[in-house]
C-alpha positions as CSV (number, residue, x, y, z in Angstrom):
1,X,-5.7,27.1,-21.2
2,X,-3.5,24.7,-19.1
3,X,-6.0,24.3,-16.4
4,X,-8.6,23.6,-18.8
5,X,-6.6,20.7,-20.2
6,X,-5.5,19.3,-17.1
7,X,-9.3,19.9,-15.7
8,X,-10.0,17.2,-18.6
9,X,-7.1,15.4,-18.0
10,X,-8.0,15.2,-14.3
11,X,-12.1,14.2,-15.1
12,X,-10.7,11.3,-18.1
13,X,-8.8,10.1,-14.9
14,X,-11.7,10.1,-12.5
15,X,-14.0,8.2,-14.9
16,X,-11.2,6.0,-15.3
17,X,-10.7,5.3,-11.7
18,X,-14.5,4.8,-11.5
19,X,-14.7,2.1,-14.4
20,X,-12.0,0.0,-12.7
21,X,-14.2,0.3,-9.3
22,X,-17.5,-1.0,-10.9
23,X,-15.5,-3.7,-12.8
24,X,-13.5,-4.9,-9.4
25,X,-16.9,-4.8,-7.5
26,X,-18.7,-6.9,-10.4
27,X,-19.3,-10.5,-10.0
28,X,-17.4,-12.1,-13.1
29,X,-14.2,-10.2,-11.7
30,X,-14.7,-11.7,-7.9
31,X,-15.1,-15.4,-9.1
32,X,-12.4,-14.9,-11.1
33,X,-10.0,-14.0,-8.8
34,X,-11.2,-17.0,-6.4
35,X,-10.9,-19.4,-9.5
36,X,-9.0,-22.1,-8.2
37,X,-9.1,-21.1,-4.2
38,X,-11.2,-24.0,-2.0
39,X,-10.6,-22.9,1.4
40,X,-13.4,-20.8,2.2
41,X,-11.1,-18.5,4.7
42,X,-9.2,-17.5,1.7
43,X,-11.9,-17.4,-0.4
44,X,-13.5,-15.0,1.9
45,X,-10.2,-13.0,2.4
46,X,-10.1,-12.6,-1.4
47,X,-13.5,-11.6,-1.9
48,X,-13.0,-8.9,0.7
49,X,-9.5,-7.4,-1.3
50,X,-11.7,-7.4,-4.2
51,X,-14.6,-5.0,-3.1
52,X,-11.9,-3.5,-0.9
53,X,-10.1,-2.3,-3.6
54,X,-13.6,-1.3,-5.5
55,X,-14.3,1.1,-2.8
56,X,-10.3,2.3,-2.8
57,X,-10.9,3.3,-6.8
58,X,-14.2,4.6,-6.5
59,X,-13.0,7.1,-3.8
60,X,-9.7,7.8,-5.8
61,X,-12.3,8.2,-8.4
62,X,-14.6,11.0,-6.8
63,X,-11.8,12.5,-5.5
64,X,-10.3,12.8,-8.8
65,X,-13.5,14.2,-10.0
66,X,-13.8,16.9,-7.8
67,X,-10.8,18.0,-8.4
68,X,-11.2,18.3,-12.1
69,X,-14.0,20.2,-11.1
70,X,-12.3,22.6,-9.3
71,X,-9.7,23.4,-11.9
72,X,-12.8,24.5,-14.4
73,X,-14.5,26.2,-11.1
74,X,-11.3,27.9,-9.7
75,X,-8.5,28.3,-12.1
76,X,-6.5,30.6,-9.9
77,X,-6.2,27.8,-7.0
78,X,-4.8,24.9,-9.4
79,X,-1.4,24.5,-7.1
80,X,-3.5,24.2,-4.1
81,X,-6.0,21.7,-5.2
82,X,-3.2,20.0,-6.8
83,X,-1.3,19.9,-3.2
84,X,-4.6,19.1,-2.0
85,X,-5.5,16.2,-4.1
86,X,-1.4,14.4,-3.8
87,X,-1.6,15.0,-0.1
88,X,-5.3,13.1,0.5
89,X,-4.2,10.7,-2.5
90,X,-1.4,9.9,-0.6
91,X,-3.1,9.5,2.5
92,X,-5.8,7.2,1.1
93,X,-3.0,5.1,-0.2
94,X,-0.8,4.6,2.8
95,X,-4.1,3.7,4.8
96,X,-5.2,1.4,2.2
97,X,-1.2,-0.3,1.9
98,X,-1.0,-0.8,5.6
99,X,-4.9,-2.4,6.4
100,X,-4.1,-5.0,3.2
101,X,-0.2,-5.8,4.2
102,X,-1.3,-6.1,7.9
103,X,-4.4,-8.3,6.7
104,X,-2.1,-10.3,4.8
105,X,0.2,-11.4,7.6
C-alpha cells in the first residue's frame, strides 16, 4: 500500500514539475520576466534562465515520472529507485546551480 501511495505521490509530482516547465517556456512568462530590462545582453541572458530553467523542470519532471512508474512496476526496489532518483536529482541540481551562478558572474 505505501508504494502505491507514494507511486501517486511521486506521478502528482512529476505532472507538477512538468506544468511549471511548459508555463516557464511559454511566451507571456518570458516577456514577463524581461518587463522592464532594455539592454538587449540582459534581455538575452534572461531569456536564456527562462527556457533554461523550462528544460531543468521538464527533466526533473520525467525523471519524477519514471520513478513513479517504477514504484507501481517494482514495489520490492522502492529504496533503490528512491536512492536512485535523490542521487540523479541531486546531480541535476548541482549542475544546473553551478552553470547559472557561473553565468551570472
Amino acid at each position: 500500500m505505501k508504494e502505491i501511495i507514494l507511486g501517486i505521490v511521486f506521478i502528482i509530482g512529476a505532472v507538477s514539475f512538468i506544468l511549471a516547465a511548459v508555463y516557464f517556456k511559454s511566451e507571456k512568462y518570458l516577456n514577463a520576466l524581461c518587463d522592464g530590462i532594455y539592454d538587449e545582453k540582459q534581455k538575452k541572458a534572461k531569456i536564456l534562465f527562462g527556457k533554461a530553467t523550462s528544460w531543468f523542470s521538464m527533466a526533473i519532471g520525467c525523471l519524477t515520472l519514471v520513478s513513479g512508474i517504477l514504484f507501481f512496476v517494482f514495489p520490492e526496489m522502492k529504496y533503490s529507485i528512491a536512492l536512485f532518483y535523490i542521487i540523479v536529482f541531486s546531480i541535476m541540481v548541482m549542475v544546473y546551480m553551478t552553470v547559472f551562478c557561473k553565468k551570472t558572474k
